[in-house]
mmCIF file of the C-alpha atoms, coordinates in Angstrom:
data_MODEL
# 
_entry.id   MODEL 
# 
loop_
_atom_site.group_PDB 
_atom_site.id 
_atom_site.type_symbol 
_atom_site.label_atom_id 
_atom_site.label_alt_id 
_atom_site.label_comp_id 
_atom_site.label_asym_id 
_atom_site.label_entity_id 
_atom_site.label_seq_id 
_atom_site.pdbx_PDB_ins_code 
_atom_site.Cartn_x 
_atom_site.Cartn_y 
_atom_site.Cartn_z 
_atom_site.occupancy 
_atom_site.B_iso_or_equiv 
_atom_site.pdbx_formal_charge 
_atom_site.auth_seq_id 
_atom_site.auth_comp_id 
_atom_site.auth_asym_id 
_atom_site.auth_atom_id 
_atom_site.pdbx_PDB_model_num 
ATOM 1  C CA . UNK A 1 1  ? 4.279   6.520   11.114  1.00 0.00 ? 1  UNK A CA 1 
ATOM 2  C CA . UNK A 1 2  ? 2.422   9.909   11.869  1.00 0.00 ? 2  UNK A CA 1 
ATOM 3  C CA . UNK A 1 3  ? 3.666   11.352  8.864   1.00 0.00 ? 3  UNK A CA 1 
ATOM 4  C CA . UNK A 1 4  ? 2.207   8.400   6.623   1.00 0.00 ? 4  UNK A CA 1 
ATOM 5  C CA . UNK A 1 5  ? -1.241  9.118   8.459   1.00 0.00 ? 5  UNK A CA 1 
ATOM 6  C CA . UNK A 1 6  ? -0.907  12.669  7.564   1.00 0.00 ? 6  UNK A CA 1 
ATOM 7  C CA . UNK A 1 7  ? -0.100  12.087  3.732   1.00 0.00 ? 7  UNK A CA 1 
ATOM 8  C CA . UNK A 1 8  ? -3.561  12.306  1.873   1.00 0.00 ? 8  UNK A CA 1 
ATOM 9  C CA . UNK A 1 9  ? -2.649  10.578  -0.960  1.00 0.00 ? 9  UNK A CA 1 
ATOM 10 C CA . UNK A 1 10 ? -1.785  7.513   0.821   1.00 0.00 ? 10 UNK A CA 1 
ATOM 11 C CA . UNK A 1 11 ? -5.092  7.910   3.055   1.00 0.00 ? 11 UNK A CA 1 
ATOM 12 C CA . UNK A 1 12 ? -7.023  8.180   0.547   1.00 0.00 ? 12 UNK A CA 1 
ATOM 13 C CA . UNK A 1 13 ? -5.121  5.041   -0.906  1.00 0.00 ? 13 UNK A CA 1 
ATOM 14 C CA . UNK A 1 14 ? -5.994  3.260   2.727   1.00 0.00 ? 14 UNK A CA 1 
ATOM 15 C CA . UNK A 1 15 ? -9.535  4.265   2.323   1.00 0.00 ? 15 UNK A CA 1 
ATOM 16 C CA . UNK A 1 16 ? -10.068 1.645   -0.896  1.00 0.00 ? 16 UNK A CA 1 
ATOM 17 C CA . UNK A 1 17 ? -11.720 -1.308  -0.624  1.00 0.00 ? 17 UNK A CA 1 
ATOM 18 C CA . UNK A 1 18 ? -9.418  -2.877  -3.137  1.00 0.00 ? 18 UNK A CA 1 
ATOM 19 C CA . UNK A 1 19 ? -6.141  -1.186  -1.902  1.00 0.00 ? 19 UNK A CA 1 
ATOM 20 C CA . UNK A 1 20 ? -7.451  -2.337  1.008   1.00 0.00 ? 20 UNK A CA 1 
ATOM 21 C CA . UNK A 1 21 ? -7.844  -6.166  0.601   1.00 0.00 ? 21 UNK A CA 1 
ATOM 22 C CA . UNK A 1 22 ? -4.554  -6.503  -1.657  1.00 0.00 ? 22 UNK A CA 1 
ATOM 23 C CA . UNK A 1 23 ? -2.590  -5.035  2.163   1.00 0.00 ? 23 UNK A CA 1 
ATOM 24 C CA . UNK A 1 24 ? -4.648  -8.003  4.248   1.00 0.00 ? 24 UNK A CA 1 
ATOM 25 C CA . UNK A 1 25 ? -3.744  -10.494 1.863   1.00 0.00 ? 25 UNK A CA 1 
ATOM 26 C CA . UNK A 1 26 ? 0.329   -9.899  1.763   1.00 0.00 ? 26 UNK A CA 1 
ATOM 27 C CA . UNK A 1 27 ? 0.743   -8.966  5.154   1.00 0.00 ? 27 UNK A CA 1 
ATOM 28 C CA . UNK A 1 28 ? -1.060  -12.805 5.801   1.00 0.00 ? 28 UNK A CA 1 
ATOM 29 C CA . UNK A 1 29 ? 1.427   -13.989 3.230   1.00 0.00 ? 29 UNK A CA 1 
ATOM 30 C CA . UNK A 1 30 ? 4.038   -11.445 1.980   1.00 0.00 ? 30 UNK A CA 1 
ATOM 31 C CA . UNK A 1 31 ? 4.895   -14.075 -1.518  1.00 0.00 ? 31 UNK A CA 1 
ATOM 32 C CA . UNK A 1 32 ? 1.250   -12.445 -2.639  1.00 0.00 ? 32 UNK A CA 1 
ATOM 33 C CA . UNK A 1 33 ? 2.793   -9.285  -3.415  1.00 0.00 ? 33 UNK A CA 1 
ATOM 34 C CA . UNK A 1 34 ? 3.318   -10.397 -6.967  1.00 0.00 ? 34 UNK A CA 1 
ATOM 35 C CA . UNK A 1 35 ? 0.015   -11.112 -7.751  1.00 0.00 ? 35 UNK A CA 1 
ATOM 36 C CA . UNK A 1 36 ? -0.846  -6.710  -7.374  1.00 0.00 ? 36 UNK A CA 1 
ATOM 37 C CA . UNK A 1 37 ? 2.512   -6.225  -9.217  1.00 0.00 ? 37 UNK A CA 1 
ATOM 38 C CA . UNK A 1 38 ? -0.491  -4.904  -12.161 1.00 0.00 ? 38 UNK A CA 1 
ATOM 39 C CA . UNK A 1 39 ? -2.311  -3.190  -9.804  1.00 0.00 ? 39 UNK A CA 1 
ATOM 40 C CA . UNK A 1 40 ? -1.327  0.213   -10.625 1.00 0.00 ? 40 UNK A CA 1 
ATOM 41 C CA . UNK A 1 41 ? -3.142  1.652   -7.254  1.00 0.00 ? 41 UNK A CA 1 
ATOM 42 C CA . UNK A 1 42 ? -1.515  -1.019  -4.665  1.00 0.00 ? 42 UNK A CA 1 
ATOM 43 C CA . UNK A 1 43 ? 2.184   -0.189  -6.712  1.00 0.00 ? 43 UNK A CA 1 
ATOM 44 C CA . UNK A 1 44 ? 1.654   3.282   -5.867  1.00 0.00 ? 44 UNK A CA 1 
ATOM 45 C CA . UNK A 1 45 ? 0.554   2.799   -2.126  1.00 0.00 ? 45 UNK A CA 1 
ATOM 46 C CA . UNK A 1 46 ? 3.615   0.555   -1.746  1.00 0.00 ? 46 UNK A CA 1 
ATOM 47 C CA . UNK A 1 47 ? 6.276   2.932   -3.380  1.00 0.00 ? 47 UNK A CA 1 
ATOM 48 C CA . UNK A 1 48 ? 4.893   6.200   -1.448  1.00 0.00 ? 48 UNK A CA 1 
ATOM 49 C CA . UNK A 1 49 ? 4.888   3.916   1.739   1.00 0.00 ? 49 UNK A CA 1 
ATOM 50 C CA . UNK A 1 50 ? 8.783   2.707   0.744   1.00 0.00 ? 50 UNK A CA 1 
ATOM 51 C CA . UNK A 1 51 ? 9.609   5.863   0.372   1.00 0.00 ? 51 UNK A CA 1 
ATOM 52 C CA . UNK A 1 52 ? 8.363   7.376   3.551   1.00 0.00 ? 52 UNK A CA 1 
ATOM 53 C CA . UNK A 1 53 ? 10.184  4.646   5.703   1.00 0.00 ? 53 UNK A CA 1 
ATOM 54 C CA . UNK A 1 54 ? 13.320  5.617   3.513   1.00 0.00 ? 54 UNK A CA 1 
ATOM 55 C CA . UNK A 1 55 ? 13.664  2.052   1.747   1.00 0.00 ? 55 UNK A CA 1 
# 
């Protein structure tokens, strides 16, 4: 986890109110995942975060 904290890209990611708002919403309810699947900034925070925990 200490090396996703330390990755700017994804901090700066973190930082967005948007980015921010799409992660509340599917960790309350994980099915909404599909509704940022056009969100080009919440893709990217989710495939930098996949690949960090090796998935």
């Amino acid at each position: 986890m200490a090396d996703v904290l330390q990755d700017p890209e994804i901090m700066g990611y973190l930082q967005d109110p948007e980015v921010q708002a799409a992660l509340q919403d599917i960790m309350s309810n994980p099915g909404n995942m599909s509704k940022y699947q056009g969100n080009p900034k919440v893709v990217k925070v989710f495939e930098k975060l996949n690949s960090k925990f090796g998935r």
